[in-house]
SENU-963096 format. One record per residue: residue in three letters; y, z, x of N, C-alpha, C in turn. Coordinates in nm, 3 decimals, decimal comma, padded with zeros to 5 digits. Layout:
REM SENU-963096
(r "ala"; (Y; Z; X); (Y; Z; X); (Y; Z; X)) ...
//
This chain:
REM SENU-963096
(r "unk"; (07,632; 09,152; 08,398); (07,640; 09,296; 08,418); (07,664; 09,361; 08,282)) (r "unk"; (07,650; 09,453; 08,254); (07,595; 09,535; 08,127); (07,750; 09,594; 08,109)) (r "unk"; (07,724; 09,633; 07,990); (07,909; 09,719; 08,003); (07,897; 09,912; 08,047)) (r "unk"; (07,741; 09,930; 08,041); (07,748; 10,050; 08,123); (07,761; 10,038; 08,238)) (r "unk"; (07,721; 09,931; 08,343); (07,714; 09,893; 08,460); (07,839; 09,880; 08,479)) (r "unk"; (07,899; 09,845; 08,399); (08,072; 09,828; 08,447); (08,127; 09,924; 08,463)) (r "unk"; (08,097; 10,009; 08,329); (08,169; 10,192; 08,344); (08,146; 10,246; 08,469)) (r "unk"; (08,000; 10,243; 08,541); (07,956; 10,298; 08,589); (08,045; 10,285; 08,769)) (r "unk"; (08,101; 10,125; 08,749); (08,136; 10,057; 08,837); (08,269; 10,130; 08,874)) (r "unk"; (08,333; 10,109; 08,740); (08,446; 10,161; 08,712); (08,506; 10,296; 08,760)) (r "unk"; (08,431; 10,385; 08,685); (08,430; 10,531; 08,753); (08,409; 10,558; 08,907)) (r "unk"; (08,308; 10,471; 08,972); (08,285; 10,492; 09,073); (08,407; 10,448; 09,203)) (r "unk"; (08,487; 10,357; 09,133); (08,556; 10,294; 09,198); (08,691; 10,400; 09,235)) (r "unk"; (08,733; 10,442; 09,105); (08,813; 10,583; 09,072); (08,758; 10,680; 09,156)) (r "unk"; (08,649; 10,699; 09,181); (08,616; 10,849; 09,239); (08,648; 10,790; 09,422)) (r "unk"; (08,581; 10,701; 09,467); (08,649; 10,657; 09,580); (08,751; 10,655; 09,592)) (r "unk"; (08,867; 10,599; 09,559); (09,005; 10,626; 09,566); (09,060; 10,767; 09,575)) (r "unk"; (09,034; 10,855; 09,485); (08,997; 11,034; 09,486); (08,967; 11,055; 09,635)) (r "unk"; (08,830; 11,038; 09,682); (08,783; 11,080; 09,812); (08,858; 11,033; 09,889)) (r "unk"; (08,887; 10,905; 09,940); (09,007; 10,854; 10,041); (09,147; 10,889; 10,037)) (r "unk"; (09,205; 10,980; 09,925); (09,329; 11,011; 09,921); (09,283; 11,180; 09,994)) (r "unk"; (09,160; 11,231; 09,953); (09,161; 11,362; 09,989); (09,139; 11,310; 10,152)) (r "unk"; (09,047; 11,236; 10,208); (09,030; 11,228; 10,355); (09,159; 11,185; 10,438)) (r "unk"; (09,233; 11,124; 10,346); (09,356; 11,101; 10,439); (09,418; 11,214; 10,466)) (r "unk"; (09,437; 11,316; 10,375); (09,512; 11,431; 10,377); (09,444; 11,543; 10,456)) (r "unk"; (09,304; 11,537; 10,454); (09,187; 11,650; 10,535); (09,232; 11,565; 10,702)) (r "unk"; (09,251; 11,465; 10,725); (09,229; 11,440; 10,832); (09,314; 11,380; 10,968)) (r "unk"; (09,465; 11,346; 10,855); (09,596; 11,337; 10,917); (09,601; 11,469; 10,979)) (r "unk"; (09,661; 11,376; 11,135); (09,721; 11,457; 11,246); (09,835; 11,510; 11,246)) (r "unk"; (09,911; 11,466; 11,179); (10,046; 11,498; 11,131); (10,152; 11,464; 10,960)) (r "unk"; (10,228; 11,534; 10,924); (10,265; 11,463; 10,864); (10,330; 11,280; 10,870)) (r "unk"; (10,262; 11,262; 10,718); (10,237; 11,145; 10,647); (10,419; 11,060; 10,681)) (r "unk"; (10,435; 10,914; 10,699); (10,574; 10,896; 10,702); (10,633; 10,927; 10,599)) (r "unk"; (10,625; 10,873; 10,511); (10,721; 10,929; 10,366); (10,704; 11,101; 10,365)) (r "unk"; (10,691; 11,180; 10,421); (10,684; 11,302; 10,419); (10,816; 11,299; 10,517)) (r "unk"; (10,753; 11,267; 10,627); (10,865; 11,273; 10,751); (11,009; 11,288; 10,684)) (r "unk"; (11,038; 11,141; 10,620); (11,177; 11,108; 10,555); (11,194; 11,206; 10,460)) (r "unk"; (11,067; 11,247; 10,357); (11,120; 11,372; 10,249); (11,202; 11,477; 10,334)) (r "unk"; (11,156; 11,526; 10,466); (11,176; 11,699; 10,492); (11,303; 11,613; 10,574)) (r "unk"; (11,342; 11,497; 10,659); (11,460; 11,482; 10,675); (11,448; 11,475; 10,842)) (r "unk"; (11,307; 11,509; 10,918); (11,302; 11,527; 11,039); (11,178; 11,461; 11,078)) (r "unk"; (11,121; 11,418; 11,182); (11,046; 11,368; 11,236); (10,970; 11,486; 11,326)) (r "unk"; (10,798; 11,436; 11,306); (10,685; 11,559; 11,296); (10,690; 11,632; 11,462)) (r "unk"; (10,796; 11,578; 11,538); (10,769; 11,603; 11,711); (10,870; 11,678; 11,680)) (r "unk"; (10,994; 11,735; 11,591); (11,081; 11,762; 11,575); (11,079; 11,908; 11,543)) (r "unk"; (10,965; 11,925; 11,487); (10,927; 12,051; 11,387); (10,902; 12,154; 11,487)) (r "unk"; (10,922; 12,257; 11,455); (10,822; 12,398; 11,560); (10,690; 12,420; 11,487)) (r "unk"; (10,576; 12,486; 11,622); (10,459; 12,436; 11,603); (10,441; 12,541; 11,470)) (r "unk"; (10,519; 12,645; 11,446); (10,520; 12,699; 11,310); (10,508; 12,596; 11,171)) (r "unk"; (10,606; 12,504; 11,159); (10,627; 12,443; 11,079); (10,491; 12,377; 11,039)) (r "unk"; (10,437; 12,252; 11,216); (10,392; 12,197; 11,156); (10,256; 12,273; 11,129)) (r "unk"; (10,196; 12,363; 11,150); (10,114; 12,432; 11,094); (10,092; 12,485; 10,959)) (r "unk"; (10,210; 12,512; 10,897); (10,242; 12,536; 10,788); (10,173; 12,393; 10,672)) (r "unk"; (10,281; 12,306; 10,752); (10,260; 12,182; 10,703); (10,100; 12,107; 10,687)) (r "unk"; (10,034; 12,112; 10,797); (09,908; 12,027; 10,794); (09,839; 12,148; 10,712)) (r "unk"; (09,815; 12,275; 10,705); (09,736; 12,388; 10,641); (09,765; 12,323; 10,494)) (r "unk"; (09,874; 12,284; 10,414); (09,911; 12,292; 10,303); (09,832; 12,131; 10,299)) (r "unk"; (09,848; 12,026; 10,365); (09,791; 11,927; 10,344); (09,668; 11,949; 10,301)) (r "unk"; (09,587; 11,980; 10,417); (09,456; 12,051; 10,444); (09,389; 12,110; 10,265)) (r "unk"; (09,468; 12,210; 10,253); (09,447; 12,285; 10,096); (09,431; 12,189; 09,993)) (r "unk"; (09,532; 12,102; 09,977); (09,532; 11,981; 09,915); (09,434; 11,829; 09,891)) (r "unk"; (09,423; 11,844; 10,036); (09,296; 11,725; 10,059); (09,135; 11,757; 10,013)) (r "unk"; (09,154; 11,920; 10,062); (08,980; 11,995; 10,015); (08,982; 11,969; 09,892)) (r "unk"; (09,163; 12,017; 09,791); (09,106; 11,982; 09,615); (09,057; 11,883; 09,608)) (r "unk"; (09,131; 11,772; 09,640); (09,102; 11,580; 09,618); (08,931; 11,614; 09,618)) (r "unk"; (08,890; 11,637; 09,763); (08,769; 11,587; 09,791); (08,651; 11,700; 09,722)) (r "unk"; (08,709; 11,804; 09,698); (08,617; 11,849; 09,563); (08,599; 11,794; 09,436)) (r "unk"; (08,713; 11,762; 09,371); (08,724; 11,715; 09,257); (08,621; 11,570; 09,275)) (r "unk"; (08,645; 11,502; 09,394); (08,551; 11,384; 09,379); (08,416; 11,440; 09,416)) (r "unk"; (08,369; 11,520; 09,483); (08,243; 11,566; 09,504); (08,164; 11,600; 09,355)) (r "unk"; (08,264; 11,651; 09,255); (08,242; 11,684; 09,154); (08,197; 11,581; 09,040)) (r "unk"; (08,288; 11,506; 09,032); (08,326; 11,339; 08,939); (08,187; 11,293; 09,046)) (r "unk"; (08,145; 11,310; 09,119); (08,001; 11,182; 09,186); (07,892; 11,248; 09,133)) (r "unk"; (07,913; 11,379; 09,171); (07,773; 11,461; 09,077); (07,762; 11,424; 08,921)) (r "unk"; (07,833; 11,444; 08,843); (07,897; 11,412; 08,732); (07,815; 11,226; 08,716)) (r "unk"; (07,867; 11,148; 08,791); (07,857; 11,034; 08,740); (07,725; 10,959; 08,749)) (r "unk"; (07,664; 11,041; 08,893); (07,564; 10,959; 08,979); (07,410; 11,035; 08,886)) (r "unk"; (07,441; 11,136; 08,822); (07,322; 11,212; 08,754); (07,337; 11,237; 08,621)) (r "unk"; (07,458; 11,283; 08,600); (07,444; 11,295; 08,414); (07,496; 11,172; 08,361)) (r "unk"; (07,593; 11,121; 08,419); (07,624; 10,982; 08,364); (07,535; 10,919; 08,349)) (r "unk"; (07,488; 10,861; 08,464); (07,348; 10,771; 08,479); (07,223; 10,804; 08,370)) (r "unk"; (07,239; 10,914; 08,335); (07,134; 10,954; 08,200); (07,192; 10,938; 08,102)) (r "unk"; (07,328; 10,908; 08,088); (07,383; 10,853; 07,961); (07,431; 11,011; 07,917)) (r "unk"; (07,438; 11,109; 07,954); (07,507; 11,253; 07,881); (07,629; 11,194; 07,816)) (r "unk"; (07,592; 11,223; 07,715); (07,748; 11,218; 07,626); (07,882; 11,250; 07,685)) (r "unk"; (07,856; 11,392; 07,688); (07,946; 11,510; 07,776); (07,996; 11,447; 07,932)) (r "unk"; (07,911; 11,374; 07,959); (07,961; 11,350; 08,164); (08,025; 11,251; 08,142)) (r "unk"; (08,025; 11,122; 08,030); (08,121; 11,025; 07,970); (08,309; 11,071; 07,964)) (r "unk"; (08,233; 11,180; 07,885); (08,367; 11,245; 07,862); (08,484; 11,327; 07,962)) (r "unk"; (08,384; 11,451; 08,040); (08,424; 11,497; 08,115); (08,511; 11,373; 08,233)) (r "unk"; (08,435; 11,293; 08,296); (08,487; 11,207; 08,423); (08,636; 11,212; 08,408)) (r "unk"; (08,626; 11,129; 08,284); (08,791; 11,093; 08,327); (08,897; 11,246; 08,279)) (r "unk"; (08,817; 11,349; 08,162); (08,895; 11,465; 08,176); (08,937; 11,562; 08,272)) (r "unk"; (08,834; 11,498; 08,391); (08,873; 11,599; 08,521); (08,960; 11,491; 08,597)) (r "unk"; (08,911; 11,388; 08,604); (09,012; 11,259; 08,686); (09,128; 11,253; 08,676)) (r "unk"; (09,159; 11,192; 08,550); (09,320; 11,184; 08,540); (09,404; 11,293; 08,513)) (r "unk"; (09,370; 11,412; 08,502); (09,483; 11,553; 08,513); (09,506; 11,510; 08,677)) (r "unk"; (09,386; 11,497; 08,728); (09,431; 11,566; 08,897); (09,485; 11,444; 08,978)) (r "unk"; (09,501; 11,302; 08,891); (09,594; 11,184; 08,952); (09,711; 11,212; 08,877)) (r "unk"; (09,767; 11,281; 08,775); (09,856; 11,290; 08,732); (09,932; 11,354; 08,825)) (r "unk"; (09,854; 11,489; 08,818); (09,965; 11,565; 08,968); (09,971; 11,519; 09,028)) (r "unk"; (09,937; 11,458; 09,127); (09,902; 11,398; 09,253); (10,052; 11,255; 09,234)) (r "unk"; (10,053; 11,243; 09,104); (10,178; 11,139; 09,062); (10,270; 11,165; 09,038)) (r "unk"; (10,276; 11,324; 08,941); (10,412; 11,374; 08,948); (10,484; 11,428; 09,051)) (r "unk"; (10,391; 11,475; 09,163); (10,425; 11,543; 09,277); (10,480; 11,427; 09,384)) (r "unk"; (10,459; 11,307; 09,339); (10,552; 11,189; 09,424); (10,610; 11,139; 09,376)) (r "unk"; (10,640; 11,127; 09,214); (10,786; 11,128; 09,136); (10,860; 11,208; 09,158)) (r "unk"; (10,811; 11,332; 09,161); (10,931; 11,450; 09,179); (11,018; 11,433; 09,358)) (r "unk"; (10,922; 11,375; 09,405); (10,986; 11,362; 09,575); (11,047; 11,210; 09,571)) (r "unk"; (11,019; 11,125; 09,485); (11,155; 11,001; 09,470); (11,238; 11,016; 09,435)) (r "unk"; (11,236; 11,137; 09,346); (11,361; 11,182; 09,239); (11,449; 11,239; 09,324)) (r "unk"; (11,446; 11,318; 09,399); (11,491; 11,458; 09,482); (11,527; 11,424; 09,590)) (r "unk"; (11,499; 11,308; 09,687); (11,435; 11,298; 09,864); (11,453; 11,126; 09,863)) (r "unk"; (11,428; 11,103; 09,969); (11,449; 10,953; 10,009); (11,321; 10,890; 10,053)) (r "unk"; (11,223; 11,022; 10,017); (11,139; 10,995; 10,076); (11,043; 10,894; 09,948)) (r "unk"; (10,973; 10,778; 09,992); (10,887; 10,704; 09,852); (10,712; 10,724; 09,891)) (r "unk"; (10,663; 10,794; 09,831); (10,516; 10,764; 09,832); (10,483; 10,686; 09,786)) (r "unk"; (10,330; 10,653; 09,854); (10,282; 10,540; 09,783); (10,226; 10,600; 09,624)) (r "unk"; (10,283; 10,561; 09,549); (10,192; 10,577; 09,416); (10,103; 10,452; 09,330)) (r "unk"; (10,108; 10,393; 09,341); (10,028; 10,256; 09,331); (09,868; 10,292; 09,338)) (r "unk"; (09,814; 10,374; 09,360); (09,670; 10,408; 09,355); (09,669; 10,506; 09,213)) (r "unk"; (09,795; 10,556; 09,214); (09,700; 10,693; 09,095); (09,750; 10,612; 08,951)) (r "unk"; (09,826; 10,454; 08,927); (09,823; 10,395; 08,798); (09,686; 10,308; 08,796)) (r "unk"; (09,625; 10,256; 08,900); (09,502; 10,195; 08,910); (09,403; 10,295; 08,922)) (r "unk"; (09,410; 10,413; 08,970); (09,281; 10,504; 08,962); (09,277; 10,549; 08,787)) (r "unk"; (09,381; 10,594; 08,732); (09,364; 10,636; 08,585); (09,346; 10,498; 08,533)) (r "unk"; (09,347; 10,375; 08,506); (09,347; 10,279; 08,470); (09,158; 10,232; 08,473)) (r "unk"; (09,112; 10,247; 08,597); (08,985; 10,248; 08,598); (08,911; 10,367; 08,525)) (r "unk"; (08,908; 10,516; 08,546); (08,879; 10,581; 08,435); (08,901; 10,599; 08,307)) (r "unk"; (08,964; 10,521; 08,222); (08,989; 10,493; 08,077); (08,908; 10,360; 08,063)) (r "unk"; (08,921; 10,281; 08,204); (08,822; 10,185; 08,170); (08,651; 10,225; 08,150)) (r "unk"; (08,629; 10,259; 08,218); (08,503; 10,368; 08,230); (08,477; 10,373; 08,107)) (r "unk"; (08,553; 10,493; 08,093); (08,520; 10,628; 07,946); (08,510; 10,487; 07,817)) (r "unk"; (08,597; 10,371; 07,814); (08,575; 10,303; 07,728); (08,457; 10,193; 07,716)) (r "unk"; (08,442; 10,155; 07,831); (08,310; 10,070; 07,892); (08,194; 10,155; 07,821)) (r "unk"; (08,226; 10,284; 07,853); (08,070; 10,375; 07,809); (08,049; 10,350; 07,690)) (r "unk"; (08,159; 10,380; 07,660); (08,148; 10,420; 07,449); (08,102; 10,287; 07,378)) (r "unk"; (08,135; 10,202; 07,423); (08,102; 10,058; 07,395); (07,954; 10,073; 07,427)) (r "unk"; (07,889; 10,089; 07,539); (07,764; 10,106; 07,577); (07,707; 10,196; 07,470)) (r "unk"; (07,766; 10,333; 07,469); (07,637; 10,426; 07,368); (07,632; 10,369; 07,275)) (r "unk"; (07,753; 10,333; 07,187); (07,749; 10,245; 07,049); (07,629; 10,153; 07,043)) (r "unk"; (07,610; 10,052; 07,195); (07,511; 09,927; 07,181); (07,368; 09,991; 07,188)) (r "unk"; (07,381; 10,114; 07,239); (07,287; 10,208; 07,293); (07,166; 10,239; 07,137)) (r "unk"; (07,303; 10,349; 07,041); (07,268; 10,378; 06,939); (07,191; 10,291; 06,816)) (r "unk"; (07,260; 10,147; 06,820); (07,232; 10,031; 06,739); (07,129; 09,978; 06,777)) (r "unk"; (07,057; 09,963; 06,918); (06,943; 09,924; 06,971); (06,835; 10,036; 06,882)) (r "unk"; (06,844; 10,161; 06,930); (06,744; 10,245; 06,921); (06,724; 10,237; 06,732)) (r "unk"; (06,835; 10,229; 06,648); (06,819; 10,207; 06,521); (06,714; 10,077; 06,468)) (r "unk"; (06,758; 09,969; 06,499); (06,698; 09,842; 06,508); (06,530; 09,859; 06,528)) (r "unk"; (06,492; 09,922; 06,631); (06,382; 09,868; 06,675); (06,268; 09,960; 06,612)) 
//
């Protein structure tokens, strides 16, 4: 396998993780357990105010996720794939800001709450997009040196 094929692998793998964190959140019926334990009450507990409140704000949250990956696939599956300099770059500049939050916002609720999210996806999702962005650069480099050569 090629080391663009890997980037390509790479990124793609990252942007899935993105989409399945937003579909969990678009599509939970209720709050998440470690949520439960953050707010201190259990979701049958809540008035239907609350949990409305609650799944709407999920809801808001899950549409970013699954934009941002709608975005990062366009991004990867068309300008990447043509080798754009710029879509190399961009991926992981839109990726890892929006796993960062997505990480501080469940540090800040271990810190505060009893409640533990899972965070274990957003050190392997940024981990695969640096792999990427570096897989590429390695690629244009072999890219550039080919086209010189011949």
């Amino acid at each position: 396998m090629t080391k663009f094929k890997l980037a390509l692998s790479c990124n793609l793998a990252a942007i899935v993780i993105v989409a399945l964190l937003a579909l969990i959140y678009l599509f939970t019926p209720q709050l998440l357990p470690y949520q439960q334990t953050t707010i201190g009450t259990n979701w049958s507990d809540l008035g239907l105010g609350l949990q409305t409140q609650f799944l709407s704000l999920m809801k808001v949250a899950g549409g970013g996720y699954l934009a941002t990956a709608a975005c990062l696939a366009v991004l990867l599956w068309i300008l990447f794939r043509r080798r754009e300099t710029w879509a190399r770059m961009a991926i992981p500049a839109i990726g890892i800001p929006a796993i960062l939050i997505v990480n501080y916002a469940g540090l800040t609720i271990m810190h505060n709450t009893p409640g533990r999210p899972p965070l274990i996806a957003g050190p392997i999702t940024i981990t695969l997009f640096i792999a990427g962005f570096i897989l590429s650069a390695n690629s244009a480099r072999q890219q550039i040196s080919d086209m010189s050569s011949s």
